[in-house]
VOGU-3710 file (C-alpha; in Angstrom, 3 decimals, decimal comma):
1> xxxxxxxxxx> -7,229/22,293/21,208  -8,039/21,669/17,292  -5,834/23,630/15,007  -7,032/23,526/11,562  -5,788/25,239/8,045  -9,181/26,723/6,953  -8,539/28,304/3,178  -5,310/28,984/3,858  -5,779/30,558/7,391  -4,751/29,074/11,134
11> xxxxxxxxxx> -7,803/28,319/12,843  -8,916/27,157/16,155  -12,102/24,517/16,238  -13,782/25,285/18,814  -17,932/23,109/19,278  -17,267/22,828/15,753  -17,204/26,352/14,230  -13,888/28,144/13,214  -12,034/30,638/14,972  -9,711/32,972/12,796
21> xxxxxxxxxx> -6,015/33,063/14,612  -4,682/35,937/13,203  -7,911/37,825/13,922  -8,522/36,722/17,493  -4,968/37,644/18,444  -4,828/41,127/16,922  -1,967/40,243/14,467  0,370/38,627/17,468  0,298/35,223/15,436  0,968/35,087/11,546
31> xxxxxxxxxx> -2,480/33,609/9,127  0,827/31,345/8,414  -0,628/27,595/9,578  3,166/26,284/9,539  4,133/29,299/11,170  2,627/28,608/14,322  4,877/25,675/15,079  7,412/28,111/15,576  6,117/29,482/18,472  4,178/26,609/19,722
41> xxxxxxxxxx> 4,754/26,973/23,600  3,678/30,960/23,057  0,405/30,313/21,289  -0,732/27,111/23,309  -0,928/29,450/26,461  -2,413/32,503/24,539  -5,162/29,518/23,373  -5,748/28,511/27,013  -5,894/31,752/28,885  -7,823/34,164/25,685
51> xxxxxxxxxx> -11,132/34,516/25,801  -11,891/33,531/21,808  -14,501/35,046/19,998  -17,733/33,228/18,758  -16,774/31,057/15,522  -18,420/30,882/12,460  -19,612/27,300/10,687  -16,985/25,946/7,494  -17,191/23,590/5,040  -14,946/20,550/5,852
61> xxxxxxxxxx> -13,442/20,958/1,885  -12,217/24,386/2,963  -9,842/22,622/5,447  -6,100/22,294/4,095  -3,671/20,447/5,938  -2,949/21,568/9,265  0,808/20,887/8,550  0,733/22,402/4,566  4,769/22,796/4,382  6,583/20,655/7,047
71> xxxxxxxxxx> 10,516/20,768/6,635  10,876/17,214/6,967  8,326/14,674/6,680  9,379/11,497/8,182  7,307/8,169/7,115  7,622/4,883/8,861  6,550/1,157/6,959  6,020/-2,342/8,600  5,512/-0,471/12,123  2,333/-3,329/13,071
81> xxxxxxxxxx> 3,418/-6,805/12,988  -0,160/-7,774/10,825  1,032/-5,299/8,068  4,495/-6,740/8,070  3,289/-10,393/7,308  0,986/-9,306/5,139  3,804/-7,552/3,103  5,590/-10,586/3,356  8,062/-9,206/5,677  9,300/-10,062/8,713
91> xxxxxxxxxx> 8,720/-8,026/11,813  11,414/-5,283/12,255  14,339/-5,786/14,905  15,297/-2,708/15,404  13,851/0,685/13,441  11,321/0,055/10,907  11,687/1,346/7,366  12,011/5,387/6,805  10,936/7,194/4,101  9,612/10,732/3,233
101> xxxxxxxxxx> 6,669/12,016/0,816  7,672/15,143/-0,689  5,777/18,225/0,504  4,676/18,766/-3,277  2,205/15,435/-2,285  0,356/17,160/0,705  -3,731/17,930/0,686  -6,344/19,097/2,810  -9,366/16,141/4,356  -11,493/16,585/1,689
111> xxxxxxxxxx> -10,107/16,162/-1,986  -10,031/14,483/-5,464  -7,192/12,398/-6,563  -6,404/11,572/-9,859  -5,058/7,856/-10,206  -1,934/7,722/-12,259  -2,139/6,145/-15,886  -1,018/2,048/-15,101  -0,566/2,174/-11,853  -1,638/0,271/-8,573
121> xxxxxxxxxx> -2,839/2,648/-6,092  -3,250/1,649/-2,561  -4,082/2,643/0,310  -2,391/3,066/4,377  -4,734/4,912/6,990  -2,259/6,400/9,690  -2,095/8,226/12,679  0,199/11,104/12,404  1,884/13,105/14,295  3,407/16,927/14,122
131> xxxxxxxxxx> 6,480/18,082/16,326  5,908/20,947/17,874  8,836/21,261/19,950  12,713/20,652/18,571  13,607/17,045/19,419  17,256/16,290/19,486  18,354/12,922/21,435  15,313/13,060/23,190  14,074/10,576/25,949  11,187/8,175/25,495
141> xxxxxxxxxx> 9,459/9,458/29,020  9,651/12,853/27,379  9,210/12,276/24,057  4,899/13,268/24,223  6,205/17,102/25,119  7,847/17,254/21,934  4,530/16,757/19,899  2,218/19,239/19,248  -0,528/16,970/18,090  -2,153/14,471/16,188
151> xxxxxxxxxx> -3,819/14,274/13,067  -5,389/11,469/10,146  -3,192/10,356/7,615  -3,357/8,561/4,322  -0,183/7,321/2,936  -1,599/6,814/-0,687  0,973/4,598/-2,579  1,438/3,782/-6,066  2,787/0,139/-5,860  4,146/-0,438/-9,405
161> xxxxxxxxxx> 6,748/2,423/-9,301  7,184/2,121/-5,443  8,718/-1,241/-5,866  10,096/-1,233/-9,925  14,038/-1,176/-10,223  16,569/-2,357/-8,952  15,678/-0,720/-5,259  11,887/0,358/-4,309  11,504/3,743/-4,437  9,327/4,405/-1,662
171> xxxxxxxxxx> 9,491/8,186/-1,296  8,556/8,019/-5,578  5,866/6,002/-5,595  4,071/8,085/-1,867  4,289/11,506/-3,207  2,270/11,603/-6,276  -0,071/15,001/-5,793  -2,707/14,646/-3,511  -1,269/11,285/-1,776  -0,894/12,525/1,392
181> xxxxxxxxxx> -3,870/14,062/2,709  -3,470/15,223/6,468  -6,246/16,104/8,658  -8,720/17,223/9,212  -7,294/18,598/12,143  -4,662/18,839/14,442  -5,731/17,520/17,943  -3,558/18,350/20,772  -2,080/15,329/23,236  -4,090/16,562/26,210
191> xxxxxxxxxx> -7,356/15,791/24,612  -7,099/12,203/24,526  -7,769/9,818/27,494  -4,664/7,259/26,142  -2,820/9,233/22,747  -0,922/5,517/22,631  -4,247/3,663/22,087  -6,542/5,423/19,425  -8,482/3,270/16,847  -7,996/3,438/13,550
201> xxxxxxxxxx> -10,307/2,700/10,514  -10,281/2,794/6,855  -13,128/2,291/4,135  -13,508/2,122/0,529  -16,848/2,768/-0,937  -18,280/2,045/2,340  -16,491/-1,461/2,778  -14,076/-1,171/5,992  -10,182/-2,372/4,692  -8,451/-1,622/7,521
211> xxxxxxxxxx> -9,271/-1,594/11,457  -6,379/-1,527/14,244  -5,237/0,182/16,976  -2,107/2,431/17,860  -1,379/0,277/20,827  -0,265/-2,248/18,712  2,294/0,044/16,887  5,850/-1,795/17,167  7,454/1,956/17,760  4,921/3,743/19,795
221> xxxxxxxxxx> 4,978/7,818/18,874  7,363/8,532/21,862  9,790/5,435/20,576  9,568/7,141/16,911  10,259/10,423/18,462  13,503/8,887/20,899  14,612/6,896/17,585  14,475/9,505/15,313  15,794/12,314/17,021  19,076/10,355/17,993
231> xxxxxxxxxx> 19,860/10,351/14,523  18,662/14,177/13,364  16,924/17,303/14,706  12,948/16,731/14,457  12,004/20,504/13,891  8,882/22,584/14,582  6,424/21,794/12,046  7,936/18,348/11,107  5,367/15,603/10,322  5,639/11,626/10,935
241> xxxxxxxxxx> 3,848/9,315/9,400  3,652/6,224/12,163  2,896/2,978/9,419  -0,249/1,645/8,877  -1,698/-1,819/10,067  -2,866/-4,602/7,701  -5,852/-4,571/5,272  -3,920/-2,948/2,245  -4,906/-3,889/-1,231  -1,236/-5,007/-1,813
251> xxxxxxxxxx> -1,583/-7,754/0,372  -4,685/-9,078/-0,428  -5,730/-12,007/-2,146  -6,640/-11,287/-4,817  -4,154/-7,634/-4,754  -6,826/-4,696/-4,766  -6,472/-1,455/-5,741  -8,195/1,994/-6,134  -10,191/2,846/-9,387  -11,807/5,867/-10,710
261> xxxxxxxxxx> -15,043/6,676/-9,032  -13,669/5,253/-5,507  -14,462/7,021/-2,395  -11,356/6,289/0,553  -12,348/7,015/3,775  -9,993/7,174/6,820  -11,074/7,902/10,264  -8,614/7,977/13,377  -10,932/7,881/17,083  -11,012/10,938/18,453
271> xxxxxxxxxx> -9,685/13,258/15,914  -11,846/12,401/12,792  -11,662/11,475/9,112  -10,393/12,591/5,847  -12,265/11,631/2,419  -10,743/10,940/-0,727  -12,334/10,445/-4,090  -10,443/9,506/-7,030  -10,881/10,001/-10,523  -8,933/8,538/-13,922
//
């Protein structure tokens, strides 16, 4: 299934049109997007066994994040070994970096972004993923039943207040508004041949930055999900950011970052893309 926030509303994708929840179930599930994740075993059945009603086309800048207001949002850095170097790091031992961006920084596919005033905005195409099930000490083996899908990131970052003081402040410099744009769907884990081996792709202005694959991610999803959940609840709803592989502007030489007039483009195989523009 595709699960989408269209204008506020849960909808189902289904050959491309959109199917109104709330509607289709006669009120038995909330217009509420987050809501859903609280009863995600209830409404994945009444998906599979209702007979849905023909959709209606949508404009892809009507779509909001599928996750709008997650209660924790869990972000993980230097998760491919190319991204590491590049950062100048060196690969992780044991858990990557964790971080959060603030719900306050959460957007829809298709949006503007305004650039703050000297700053170095860059950019991170990721695959993320939403729990759908409450994860506590969980199991790698069993960690894919915990997920309720898969969506495009874009872990936006601001690099001069990220890293200013005397310790980076991560979580700061991710959450300006509009830097994490989520999208532009929500794909569930049985759609995918492999969900541990998806491509991932990332242009500016039409020039690809970043190419890589999930299969190269040091902590696959179900390690995240095991890691993670040994150390706190992951709740219905929750979103995780997996890390991003190399091609960043930060580590570039020369460093490049986004200007005004700069369209970002981030596509994930088999789920699709989100589009930024950004403006001064």
């Amino acid at each position: 299934m595709r699960i989408a926030n269209l204008s506020g509303r849960l909808t189902l994708v289904v050959d491309g049109l959109a199917v109104d929840v709330e509607r289709a179930s006669n009120g038995r599930f909330s217009a509420d997007p987050q809501a859903v994740y609280e009863r995600w075993d209830e409404f994945l059945h009444w998906g599979a066994t209702t007979g849905l009603p023909a959709g209606t086309a949508f404009e892809p800048a009507a779509l909001g994040s599928p996750a709008p207001a997650p209660r924790q949002t869990l972000a993980i850095g230097l998760n491919y070994r190319d991204h590491a170097s590049e950062s100048g790091f060196a690969t992780p031992e044991g858990l990557p970096p964790v971080f959060t961006k603030f719900v306050t920084s959460i957007s829809g596919p298709v949006t503007e972004v305004k650039l703050p005033a000297g700053g170095n905005t860059d950019w991170e195409v990721e695959l993320v993923a939403v729990v759908g099930r409450r994860a506590e000490g969980v199991d790698k083996a069993d960690a894919w039943s915990h997920v309720a899908g898969l969506a495009v990131g874009q872990d936006i970052s601001e690099r001069v207040s990220q890293l200013a003081g005397p310790a980076p402040q991560f979580s700061l410099g991710k959450s300006r508004p509009g830097f994490t744009p989520i999208g532009p769907w929500l794909v569930t884990p049985d759609e995918f041949d492999d969900p541990d081996d998806l491509e991932l792709r990332c242009t500016v202005n039409g020039e690809e930055v970043q190419k890589g694959r999930t299969r190269d991610l040091i902590f696959s999803v179900p390690s995240l999900i095991a890691e993670l959940s040994a150390v706190l609840p992951l709740l219905p709803g929750d979103v995780l950011f997996t890390g991003t592989p190399a091609g960043v502007g930060l580590g570039r030489v020369p460093q490049r970052f986004l200007a005004a007039g700069d369209e970002l483009v981030s596509r994930v195989e088999g789920i699709g893309e989100l589009r930024q523009t950004f403006t001064a």
